[in-house]
C-alpha angles and dihedrals in degrees: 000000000000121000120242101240123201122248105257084234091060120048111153132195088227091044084056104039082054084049100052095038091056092050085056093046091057097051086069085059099046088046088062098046115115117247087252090044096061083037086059096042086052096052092048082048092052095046092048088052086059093035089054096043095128094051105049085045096058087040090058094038090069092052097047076046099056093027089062092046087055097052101253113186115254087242097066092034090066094044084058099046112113116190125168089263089060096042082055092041085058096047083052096050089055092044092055096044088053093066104047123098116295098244087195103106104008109144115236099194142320148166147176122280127231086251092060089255110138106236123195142158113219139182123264138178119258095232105217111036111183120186126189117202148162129232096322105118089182097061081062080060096038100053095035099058090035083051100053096031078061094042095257134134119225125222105179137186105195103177133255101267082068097039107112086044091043088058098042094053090036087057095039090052093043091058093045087050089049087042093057086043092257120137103255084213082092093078119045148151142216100194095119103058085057117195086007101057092058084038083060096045104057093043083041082118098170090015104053106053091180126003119196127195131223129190149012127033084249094049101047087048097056091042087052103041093033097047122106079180125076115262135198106212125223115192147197125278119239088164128187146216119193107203101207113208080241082058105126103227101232083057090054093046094040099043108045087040090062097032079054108034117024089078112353103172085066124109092228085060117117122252109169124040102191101190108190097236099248086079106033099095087054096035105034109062084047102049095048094043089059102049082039082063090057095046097254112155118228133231112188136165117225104289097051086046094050082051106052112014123233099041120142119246116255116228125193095266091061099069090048084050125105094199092183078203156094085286126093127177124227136204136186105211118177100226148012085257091059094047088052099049090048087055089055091051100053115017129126084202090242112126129322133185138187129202118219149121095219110100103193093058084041093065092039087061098048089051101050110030105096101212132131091238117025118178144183119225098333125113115254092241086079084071094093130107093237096054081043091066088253095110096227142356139257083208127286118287119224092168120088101217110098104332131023127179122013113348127215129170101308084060083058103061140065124210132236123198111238114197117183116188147175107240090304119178118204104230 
């Protein structure tokens, strides 16, 4: 069931405010579905998606077109990239969230009070998630599927460079939802109000019960200082590998080659290889040879220049850069202390790793380092929701408030206190 979508010459207040109340409205009705019911929603969701498949392609085909006329960054050309392995990657992502636990319900924690009343805190959907994002036609799929597996509805505002694929799926999923007698209302989007339908999101005050961001540094700023409704911010990823002088070689050079290359324009990429110096002159020439073999560019600061030859000088700016690219920075530090003092300048708090066969310093990493995600010997593409057995991902948290790291169905609900007595009298 397709959405009526209003002109671009035309947004309204009044168009938005129906928008949004529906949205609300059908969040009531999500919070009552039965745990099969929202499975069976997902899989009808997931067929259409493959069904679809041609659609969604040529949809998809027009913003890669226009994205490339405007001058788009590789980067966000390839998150909004759709080929048939990632349309299938998707119906697989719905499939498998389908068929995780249903959160909705799930007692926190309880006991019995001193008056004989049960008391318990259980799990309950948000109602209104709203998600603004940039060039990322996934996340439409993502945050769909995570919303109605919780009980939520989704309003979501996905950019102009995916505009053409973000119609195409919302419609696909809205008739899958109507076809399953579910009101298609649960799954919306503002796109066509432009500006002001994230501008609407984030003042939706009574509407939007939880907004989070995806994107760029820019983009998550404005959400978080702009908002009157609460957000759950995801952030970049200035991630980092320390390199310990215990660190094998071929898990130096494994490690920080897939954490770089396998998918570079991804927030859970590394940026920054900080190698403690007792191990530069055996890890160094490695490691860079191999992400030179894969066309990586390297910023380094002296030591690693007087090491492998060629290397561009690192300036101060580079270890505070998300390149998002085919370019990594790399430091030599003296000692653990140093790395982690480095991390503490410059993180994002994103995810951080360190490479080492020395458990105590291990522990001590794992223990000090303030990061969402922190991780021993493992590359930081493992920092990812589906990785995680979520499924998928809402986005990655690199508050501390609510939700942080990658968050799955459990960061999409709230929770209520139910207390059922017997005629008790508070005295």
């Amino acid at each position: 069931m397709s959405q009526t979508l209003v002109p671009d010459a035309v947004p309204t207040a009044d168009a938005m405010r129906d928008r949004l109340a529906r949205a609300k409205e059908a969040s009531r009705a999500t919070a009552g579905l039965t745990s099969d019911d929202k499975a069976a929603a997902l899989h009808a969701i997931a067929d259409a998606l493959v069904a679809h498949r041609d659609r969604i392609l040529a949809a998809n085909a027009d913003d890669l077109a226009r994205g490339e006329r405007e001058g788009l960054a590789s980067a966000l050309l390839d998150r909004l990239l759709l080929d048939d392995a990632r349309i299938g990657g998707l119906a697989a992502a719905v499939r498998d969230i389908a068929a995780l636990p249903d959160p909705i319900g799930q007692v926190v924690r309880g006991h019995r009070m001193p008056a004989g009343a049960a008391l318990e805190e259980v799990r309950v959907p948000f109602g209104v998630v709203g998600a603004i994002y940039e060039a990322r036609p996934n996340v439409t799929v993502d945050i769909a599927a995570l919303a109605l597996r919780s009980g939520n509805a989704a309003v979501l505002r996905g950019g102009s460079a995916a505009r053409q694929s973000n119609t195409v799926l919302i419609d696909v999923m809205r008739a899958a939802l109507d076809a399953q007698g579910i009101t298609p209302d649960a799954v919306q989007t503002v796109d066509d109000f432009g500006r002001d339908g994230a501008r609407s999101l984030m003042h939706g005050r009574g509407f939007i019960d939880v907004l989070v961001p995806r994107g760029s540094a820019g983009l998550i700023e404005t959400v978080v200082a702009e908002s009157t409704v609460p957000v759950i911010e995801t952030g970049a990823g200035i991630v980092h590998i320390v390199l310990d002088e215990t660190a094998p070689e071929d898990w130096a050079r494994d490690i920080v080659v897939n954490a770089k290359v396998q998918r570079p324009s991804v927030c859970n990429a590394v940026e920054t290889v900080l190698v403690l110096r007792a191990a530069a002159e055996r890890l160094v020439p490695g490691v860079v040879a191999a992400l030179r073999a894969h066309g990586v560019t390297i910023h380094g600061d002296e030591t690693v220049q007087r090491l492998v030859p060629g290397v561009v000088p690192a300036t101060e700016e580079d270890w505070a850069t998300e390149y998002l690219a085919l370019e990594i920075a790399i430091r030599v530090v003296d000692t653990l202390d140093d790395a982690i003092d480095h991390i503490r300048a410059y993180s994002t708090g994103h995810t951080e790793s360190i490479i080492t066969t020395d458990q105590v310093r291990a522990e001590r990493f794992l223990r000090e380092v303030d990061s969402a995600v922190v991780m021993v010997n493992a590359s930081t593409r493992f920092s990812d929701g589906g990785e995680f057995g979520f499924g998928a991902e809402l986005g990655i948290s690199t508050q501390k408030l609510h939700a942080r790291g990658p968050m799955g169905l459990a960061e999409l609900t709230s929770t209520k206190w139910l207390v059922r007595g017997a005629g008790q009298v508070r005295r």
